[in-house]
C-alpha positions in Angstrom: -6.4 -11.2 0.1 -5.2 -7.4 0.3 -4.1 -6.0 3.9 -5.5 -2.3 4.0 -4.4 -0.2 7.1 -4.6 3.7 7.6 -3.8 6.1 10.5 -6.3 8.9 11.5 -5.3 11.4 8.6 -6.3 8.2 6.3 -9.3 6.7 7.6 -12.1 8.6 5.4 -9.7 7.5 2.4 -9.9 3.9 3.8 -13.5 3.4 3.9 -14.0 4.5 0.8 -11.2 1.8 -0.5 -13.4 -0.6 1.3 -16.2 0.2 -0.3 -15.0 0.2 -3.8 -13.4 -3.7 -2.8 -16.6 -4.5 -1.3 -18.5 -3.9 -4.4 -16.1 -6.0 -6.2 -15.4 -8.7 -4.8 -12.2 -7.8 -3.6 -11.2 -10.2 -0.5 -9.4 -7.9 2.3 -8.4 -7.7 5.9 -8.7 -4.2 7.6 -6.0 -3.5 9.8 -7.1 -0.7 11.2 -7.4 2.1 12.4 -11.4 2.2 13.2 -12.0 5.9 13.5 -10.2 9.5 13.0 -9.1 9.0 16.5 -5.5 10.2 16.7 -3.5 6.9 16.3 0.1 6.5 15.8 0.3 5.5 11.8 3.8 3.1 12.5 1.8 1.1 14.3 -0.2 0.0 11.2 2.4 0.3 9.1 3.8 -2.7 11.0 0.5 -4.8 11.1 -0.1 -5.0 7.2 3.1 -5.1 6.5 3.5 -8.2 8.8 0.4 -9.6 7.2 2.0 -9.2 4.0 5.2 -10.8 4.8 3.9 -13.8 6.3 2.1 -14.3 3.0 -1.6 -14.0 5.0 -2.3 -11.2 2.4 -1.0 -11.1 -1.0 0.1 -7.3 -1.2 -0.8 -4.0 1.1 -2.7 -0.4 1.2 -1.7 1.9 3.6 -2.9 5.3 4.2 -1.7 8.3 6.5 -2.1 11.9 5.9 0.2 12.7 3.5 1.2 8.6 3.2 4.9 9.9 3.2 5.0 8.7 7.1 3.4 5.7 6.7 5.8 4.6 3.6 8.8 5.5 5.3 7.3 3.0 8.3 6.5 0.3 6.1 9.9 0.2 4.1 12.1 0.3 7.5 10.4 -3.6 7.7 13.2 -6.0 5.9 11.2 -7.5 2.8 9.1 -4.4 2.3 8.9 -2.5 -1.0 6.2 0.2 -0.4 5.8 3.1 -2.7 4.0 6.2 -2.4 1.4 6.8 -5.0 -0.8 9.7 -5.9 -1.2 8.6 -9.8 -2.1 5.8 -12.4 1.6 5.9 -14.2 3.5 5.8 -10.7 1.3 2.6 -9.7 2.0 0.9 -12.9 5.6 1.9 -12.8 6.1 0.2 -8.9 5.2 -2.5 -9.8 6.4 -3.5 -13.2 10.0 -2.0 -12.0 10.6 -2.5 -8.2 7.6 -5.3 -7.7 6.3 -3.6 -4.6 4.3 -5.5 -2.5 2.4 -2.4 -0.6 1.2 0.9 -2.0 0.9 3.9 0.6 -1.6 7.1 -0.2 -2.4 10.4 1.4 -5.7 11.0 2.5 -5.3 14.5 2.6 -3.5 14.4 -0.7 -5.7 12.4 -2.9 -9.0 12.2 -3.8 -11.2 9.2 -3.6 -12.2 8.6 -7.2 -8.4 9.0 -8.3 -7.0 6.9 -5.1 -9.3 3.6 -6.2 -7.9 4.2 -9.7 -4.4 3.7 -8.1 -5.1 0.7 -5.9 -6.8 -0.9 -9.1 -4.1 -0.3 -10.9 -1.2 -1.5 -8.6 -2.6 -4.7 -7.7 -3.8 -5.9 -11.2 -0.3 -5.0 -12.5 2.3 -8.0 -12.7 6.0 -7.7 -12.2 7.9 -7.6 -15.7 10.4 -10.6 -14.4 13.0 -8.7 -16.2 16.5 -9.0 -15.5 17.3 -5.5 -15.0 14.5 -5.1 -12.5 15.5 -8.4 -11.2 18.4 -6.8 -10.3 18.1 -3.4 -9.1 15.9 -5.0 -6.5 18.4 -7.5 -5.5 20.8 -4.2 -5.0 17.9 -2.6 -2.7 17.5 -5.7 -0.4 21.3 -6.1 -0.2 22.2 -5.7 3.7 
């Protein structure tokens, strides 16, 4: 199951994320936000990110604005690896390298047809399991 969450600046982006997961097949738990309401975006950053963590939802899609906000929520939570992408290569990369378990976007940076490419990609991609990645990530989550 994929957590999807989004402040105000990302709900248009959301829905059509839904859609696309709708169509196929794709089991997911919205998060929230419910409308372009003005909402504070740490707020979901902390809900899928939770949901992700406690291993409720396999990985996590967030979307704010510019999803710069958002990301820098999300990665404050110990256990987080969230990285902001806005194309196919980044969303590969992420999660071959750093095996990020949440992907943020900006609604107001990305277009719809390009964002689902980027979801797609980032959750069918495995981690490499390589030892240099292995590492590196083990330096990131040192306290």
């Amino acid at each position: 199951m994929i957590a999807i969450g989004c402040d105000h600046g990302g709900f248009a982006l959301k829905q059509e994320i839904i859609a696309y997961f709708k169509a196929n097949g794709t089991e997911f738990k919205d998060f929230g936000c419910m409308s372009e309401e003005a909402v504070d975006y740490p707020d979901y950053a902390k809900s899928v990110s939770k949901a992700v963590l406690s291993g409720e939802c396999e990985k996590g899609v967030l979307i704010c604005g510019t999803g710069i906000g958002i990301s820098i929520a999300a990665n404050k939570i110990p256990g987080i690896r969230c990285a902001l992408c806005h194309d196919v290569f980044s969303a590969e990369a992420t999660r071959l390298h750093n095996d990020t378990n949440i992907v943020a976007l900006g609604g107001r940076v990305i277009g719809p047809g390009l964002a689902i490419k980027v979801v797609d990609t980032f959750l069918k991609t495995p981690f490499s399991n390589e030892e240099r990645h292995i590492k590196r990530i083990s330096k990131i989550e040192e306290k």
